[in-house]
N, C-alpha and C positions, 0 to 999 in steps of 0.2 A: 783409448782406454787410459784410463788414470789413476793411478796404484801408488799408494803414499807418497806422494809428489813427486812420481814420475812417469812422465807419459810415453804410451808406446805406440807406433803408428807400423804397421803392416804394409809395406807399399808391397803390390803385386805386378808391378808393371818392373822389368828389366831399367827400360828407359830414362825412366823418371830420374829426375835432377833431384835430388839431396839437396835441403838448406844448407846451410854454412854453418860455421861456431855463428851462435847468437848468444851463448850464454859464458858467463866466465868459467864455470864448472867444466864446461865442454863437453864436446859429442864424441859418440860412438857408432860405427857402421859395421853392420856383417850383412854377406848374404851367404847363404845356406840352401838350395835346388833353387835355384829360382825366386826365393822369397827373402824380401828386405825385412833385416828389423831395424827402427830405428830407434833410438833408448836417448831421453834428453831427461837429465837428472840437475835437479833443483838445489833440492838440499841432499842427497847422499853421492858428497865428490868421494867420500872412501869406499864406494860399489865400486864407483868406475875403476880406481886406483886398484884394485881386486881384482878386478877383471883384464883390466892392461898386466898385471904381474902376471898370471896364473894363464895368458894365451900368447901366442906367438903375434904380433902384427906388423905389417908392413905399411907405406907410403906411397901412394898413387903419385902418378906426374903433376895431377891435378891440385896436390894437396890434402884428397882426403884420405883418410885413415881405414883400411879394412883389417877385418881381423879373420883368423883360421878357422875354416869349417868346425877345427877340433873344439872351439871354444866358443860355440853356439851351444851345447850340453851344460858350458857353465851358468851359460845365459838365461837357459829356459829353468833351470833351478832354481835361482833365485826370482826371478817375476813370479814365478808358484809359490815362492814361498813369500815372500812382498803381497800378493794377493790372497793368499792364507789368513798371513795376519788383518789383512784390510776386513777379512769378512768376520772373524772374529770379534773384530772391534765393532763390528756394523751391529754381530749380534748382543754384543754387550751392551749399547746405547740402545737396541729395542728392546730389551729384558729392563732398561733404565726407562723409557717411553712407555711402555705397556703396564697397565694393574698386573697384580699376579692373578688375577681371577682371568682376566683376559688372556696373559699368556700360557696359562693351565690349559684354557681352552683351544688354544690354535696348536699347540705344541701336538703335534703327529697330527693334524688336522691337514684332509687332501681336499680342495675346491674343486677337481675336478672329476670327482665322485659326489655322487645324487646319495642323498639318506635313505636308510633301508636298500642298500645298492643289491644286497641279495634275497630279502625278503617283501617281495610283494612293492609296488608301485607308491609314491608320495602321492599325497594328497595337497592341493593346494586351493584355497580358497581366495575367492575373489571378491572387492567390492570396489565402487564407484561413486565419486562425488565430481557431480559436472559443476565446474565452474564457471565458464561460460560457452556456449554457442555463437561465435563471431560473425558466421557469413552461411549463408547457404545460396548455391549460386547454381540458377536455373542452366545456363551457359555449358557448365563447366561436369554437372550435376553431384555436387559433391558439397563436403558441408566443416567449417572446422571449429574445432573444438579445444578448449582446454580442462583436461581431466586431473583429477587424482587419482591414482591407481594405486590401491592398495592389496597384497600378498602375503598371505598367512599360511605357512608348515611348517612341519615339525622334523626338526636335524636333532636325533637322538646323541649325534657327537656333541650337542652343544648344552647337555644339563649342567646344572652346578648349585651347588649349595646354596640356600638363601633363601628368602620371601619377595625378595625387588628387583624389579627385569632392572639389565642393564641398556644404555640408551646409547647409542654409539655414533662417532661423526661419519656419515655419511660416505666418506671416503674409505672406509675398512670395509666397504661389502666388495673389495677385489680381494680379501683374504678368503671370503665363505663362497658359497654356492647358492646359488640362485636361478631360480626357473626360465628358460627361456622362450617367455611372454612374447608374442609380437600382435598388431593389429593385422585383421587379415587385407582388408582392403586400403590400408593408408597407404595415400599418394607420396606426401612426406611429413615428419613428428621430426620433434625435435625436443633434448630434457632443457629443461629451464637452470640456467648456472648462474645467476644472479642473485646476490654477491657470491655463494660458492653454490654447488648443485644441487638441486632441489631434490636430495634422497633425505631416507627416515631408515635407520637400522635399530632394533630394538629385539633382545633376548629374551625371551622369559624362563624361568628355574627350570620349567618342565621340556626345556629344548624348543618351544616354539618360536619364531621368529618373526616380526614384521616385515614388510618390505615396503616404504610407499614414495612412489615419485608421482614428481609433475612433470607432464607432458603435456606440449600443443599439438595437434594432427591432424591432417586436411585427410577423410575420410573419404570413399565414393557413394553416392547413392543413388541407385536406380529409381527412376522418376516419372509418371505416367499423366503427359502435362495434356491430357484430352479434352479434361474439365477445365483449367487455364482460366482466370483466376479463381475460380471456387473449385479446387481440387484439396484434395488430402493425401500426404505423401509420408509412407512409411519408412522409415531407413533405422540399419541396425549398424552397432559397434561389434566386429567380430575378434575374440581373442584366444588363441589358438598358441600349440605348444611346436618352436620349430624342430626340433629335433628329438623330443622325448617323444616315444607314442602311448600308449593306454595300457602298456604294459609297464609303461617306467614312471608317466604321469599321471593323477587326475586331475580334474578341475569341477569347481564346484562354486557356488554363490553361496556366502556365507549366511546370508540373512534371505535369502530368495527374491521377490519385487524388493523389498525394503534395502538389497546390499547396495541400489543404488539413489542417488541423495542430490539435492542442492536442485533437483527441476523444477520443485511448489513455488520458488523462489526468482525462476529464471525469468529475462524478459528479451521478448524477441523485435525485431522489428515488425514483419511482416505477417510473423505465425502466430500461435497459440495452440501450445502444446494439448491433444487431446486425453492420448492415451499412453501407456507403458508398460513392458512387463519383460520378463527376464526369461531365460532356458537353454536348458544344455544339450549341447549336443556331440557329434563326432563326424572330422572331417576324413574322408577318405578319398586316398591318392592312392599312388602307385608305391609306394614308399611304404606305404601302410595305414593305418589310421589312428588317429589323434586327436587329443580332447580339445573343445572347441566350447566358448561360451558365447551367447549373442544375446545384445541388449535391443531390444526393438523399442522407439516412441514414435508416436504416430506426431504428424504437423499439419494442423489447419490453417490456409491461408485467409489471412484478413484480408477480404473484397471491400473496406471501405474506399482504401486508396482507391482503387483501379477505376470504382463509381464514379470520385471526385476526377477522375484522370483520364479517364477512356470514354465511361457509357455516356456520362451526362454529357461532354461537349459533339459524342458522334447524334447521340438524339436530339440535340438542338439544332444540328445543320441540318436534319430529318425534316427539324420544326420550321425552319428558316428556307428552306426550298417549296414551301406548300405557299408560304406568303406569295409567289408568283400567280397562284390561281385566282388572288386578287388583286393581280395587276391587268389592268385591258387589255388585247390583245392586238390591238396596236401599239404599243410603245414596245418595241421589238425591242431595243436595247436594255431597257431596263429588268426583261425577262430573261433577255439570254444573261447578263452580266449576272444574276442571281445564281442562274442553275450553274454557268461556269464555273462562277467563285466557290461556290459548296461543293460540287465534285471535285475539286482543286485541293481545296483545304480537305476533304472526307480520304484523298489519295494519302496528304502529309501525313493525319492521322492515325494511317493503318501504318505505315511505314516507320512511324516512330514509336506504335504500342508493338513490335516487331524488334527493337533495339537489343531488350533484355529479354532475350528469348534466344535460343539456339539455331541456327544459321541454317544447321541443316536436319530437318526434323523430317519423319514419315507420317503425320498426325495431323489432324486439322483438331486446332485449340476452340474452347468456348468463347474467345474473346473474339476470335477469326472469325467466326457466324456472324458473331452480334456485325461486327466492324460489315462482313459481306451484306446483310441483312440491310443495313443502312444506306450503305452506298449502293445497294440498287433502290433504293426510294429514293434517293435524289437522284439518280440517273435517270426514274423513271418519271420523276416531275419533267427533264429536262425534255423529255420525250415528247409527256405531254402535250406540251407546251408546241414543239412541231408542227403533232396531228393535226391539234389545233389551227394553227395558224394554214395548214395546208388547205384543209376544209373552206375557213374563210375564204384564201386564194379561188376556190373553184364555187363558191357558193358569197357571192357581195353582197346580197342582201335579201328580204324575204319574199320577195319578188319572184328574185330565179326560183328561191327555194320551192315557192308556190308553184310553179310550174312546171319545175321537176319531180312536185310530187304526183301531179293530175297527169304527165305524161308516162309516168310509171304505172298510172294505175291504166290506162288507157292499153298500155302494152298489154298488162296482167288480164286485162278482159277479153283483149282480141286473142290474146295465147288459151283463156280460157274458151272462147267461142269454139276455137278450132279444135278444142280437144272433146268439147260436146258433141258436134257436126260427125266428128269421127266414132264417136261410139254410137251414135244415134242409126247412123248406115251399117256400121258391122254388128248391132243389133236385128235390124231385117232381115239382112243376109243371111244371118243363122236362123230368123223364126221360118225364112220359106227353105231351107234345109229340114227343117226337122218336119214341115207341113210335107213335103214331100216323103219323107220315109215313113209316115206313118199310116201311107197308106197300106190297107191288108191288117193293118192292127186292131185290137180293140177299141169302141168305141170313145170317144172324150169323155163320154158320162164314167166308163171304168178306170179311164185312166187317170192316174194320181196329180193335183196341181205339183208343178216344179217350176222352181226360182227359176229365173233369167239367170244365167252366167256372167263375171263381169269378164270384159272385152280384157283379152291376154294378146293382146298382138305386140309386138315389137316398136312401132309408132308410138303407140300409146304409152307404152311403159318410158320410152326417151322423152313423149312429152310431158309425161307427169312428174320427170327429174327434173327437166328445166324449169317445171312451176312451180315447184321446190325450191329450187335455188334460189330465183327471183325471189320470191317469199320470202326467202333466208337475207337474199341482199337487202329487200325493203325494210326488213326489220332492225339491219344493222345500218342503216342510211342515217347518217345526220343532216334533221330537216334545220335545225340551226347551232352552227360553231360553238357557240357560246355557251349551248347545252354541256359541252366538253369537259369547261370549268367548273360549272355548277354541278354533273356529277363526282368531277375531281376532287373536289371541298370533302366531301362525307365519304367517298369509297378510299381514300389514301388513309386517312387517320384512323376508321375505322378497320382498316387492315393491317396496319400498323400496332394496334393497341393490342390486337388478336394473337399475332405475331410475338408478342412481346409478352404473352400473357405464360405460351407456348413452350417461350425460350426460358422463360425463369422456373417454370414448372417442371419442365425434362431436368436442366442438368442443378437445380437447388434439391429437388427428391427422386430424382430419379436416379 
């Protein structure tokens, strides 16, 4: 502490070493229950000369000087009154600093009383002008911002004669009172002090008051990445009163949509801004409830990039694995090196459109289809291309093929022989059954014709499966490899186009 050029140091430790004379003027030491003062005086050697007259003191072994408990009463008189004068003077240079309109106003002026402290709740209104939108970071899912924040009420201690607000430097809003605004969801804000802090304090006659700063703030926002890159994501600015509640505060938009400004203007990288709009409301906690205002704008992602970045090079390796169908089927290497290289590079691809994305998500994104979507079409070239070659392996030329078709159907005939043969006997067998019970009956002229039965026996029914099956197999036989490729040509791209047709229709409008 420093009191008209003399300072006082409190030491509280017994212990402690005392400096020495450093000064010509010279020291003085007391201690008093336990506590040191020590007094190094500048310019008034006629204190000290005062104080050594008016107490008794004695000489340490050591050298230093202490003086009688009785004359710590003299001591602490004079520091009060040494510090008297200092504040006195202090107040005199701010009565010299300060207009008289301004110290009219602070003069019984309390900041830690709210206006209207006994009648009824402040009213404070809000508006916004965004400056810029810096980042919005899928990752992280948060967004930041630099705002101006502007606060309007009305402090009835602060009327004063006149027709012109007074405009004041920024540093006197630690004499007033002012609302305490926070963001509900910032991560961290920080005021801007460059060159000095970015406040606005401004009066006007009828006691109202501005209040505007700049602030930067990394916000959070909940983010619904399902549609990934054609999504649209809504995030709000929450601002909330921390310790007044709706009985001590309001809050209010002053201009309603229109309190907030500079978005017609804005440019983003990635987005474009679609929509906005402002409302109030009230948070409730345990503590009680409290005014709350929240600015909501909606953000459209631009899907040009991700076209130029993702779809168009995953669709061409789509396009670039079909080119094997028109490679012969014997140059083995020049087919597998195709279908490798593209599942290869289709694997890099997903893993890099996965970079700027959140590590750990519960959500399958639109961009994850497409990328899955693709890389089973080249997988399934790479497939093809096997089947193929496998068939060849068992079927060389159209030879075998010929003869393995005449020997199928050879099969197909003798299995159907024997399934005739079979019904043809348990056909009889049932007509001399029924010739036998009919005797004693009426005659054939009265009796009604009736259909034959078809044969239900257990044989029949196992061998009319297996001629089933056979039939199923011979349909699905390849009588030549080659056929493989040449359905591959037209059923891959047109399944593809179909597929694609699907995927931009669901998640563009749906």
């Amino acid at each position: 502490m420093r009191t008209s050029g003399i300072r006082v140091h409190f030491i509280r430790n017994k212990d402690t070493v005392l400096p020495r004379r450093t000064h010509p003027c010279g020291t003085v030491h007391f201690r008093h229950k336990a506590r040191w003062l020590y007094l190094h005086f500048v310019q008034l050697d006629f204190v000290r000369k005062c104080i050594l007259r008016h107490s008794a003191t004695y000489k340490h072994p050591d050298g230093r000087r202490s003086m009688h408990p009785r004359g710590a009463l003299i001591h602490l008189i004079i520091i009060s009154r040494m510090m008297e004068d200092s504040m006195l003077s202090a107040e005199v240079k701010e009565r010299d600093v300060l207009p008289p309109t301004i110290h009219k106003l602070m003069k019984g002026y309390n900041k830690y009383l709210r206006p209207f402290f006994d009648n009824g709740p402040v009213t404070v209104g809000m508006s916004l002008d965004i400056a810029s939108i810096d980042t919005i970071s899928e990752i992280n899912m948060d967004y930041t911002a630099t705002i101006f924040l502007r606060q309007r009420w009305t402090d009835e201690r602060l009327c004063f004669k006149g027709n012109k607000s007074l405009s004041l430097d920024g540093r006197l809003v630690e004499l007033l009172w002012v609302p305490d605004t926070f963001i509900v969801d910032s991560k961290k804000s920080f005021l801007h002090d460059i060159t000095v802090e970015n406040r606005l304090i401004r009066i006007f006659p009828n006691g109202t008051v501005l209040y505007a700063i700049r602030i930067t703030t990394t916000v959070a926002c909940n983010m619904d990445l399902t549609k990934y890159p054609m999504d649209k994501q809504t995030c709000t600015l929450q601002l909330e009163s921390w310790g007044y509640n709706v009985n001590d505060v309001m809050f209010y938009w002053t201009r309603g949509n229109e309190s907030v400004s500079g978005l017609d203007t804005l440019q983003l990288a990635q987005y474009t801004l679609e929509d906005y709009y402002t409302s109030e409301s009230e948070a409730v906690y345990e503590t009680g409830r409290y005014p709350k205002l929240i600015f909501h704008f909606e953000l459209k992602r631009s899907i040009l990039y991700f076209i130029l970045e993702t779809y168009v090079p995953s669709s061409l390796l789509v396009v670039l694995s079909w080119v094997s169908f028109w490679i012969s089927q014997s140059s083995v290497p020049a087919r597998i090196c195709i279908g490798v290289t593209t599942v290869l590079t289709m694997t890099t691809l997903m893993m890099g459109a996965r970079t700027s994305l959140p590590n750990a998500n519960c959500f399958i994104k639109a961009i994850d289809v497409y990328l899955g979507i693709c890389f089973s079409f080249i997988f399934g070239a790479l497939i093809e291309y096997a089947v193929a070659h496998f068939c060849t392996l068992h079927q060389p030329n159209k030879a075998n093929a010929l003869m393995y078709g005449q020997e199928m159907q050879e099969r197909e005939d003798e299995m159907n022989g024997i399934v005739t043969a079979i019904s043809s006997s348990t056909l009889q067998a049932r007509k001399r059954q029924e010739a036998l019970a009919s005797r004693g009956s009426p005659s054939e002229s009265e009796r009604l014709p009736e259909t034959p039965p078809e044969p239900q026996g257990p044989c029949y029914k196992t061998l009319t499966f297996v001629q089933r099956a056979l039939c199923f197999l011979n349909c699905c036989r390849v009588e030549n490899p080659h056929y493989i490729d040449n359905y591959s040509r037209l059923s891959f791209p047109l399944s593809f186009i179909f597929i694609n047709l699907l995927y931009w229709t669901y998640y563009l409008y749906l």
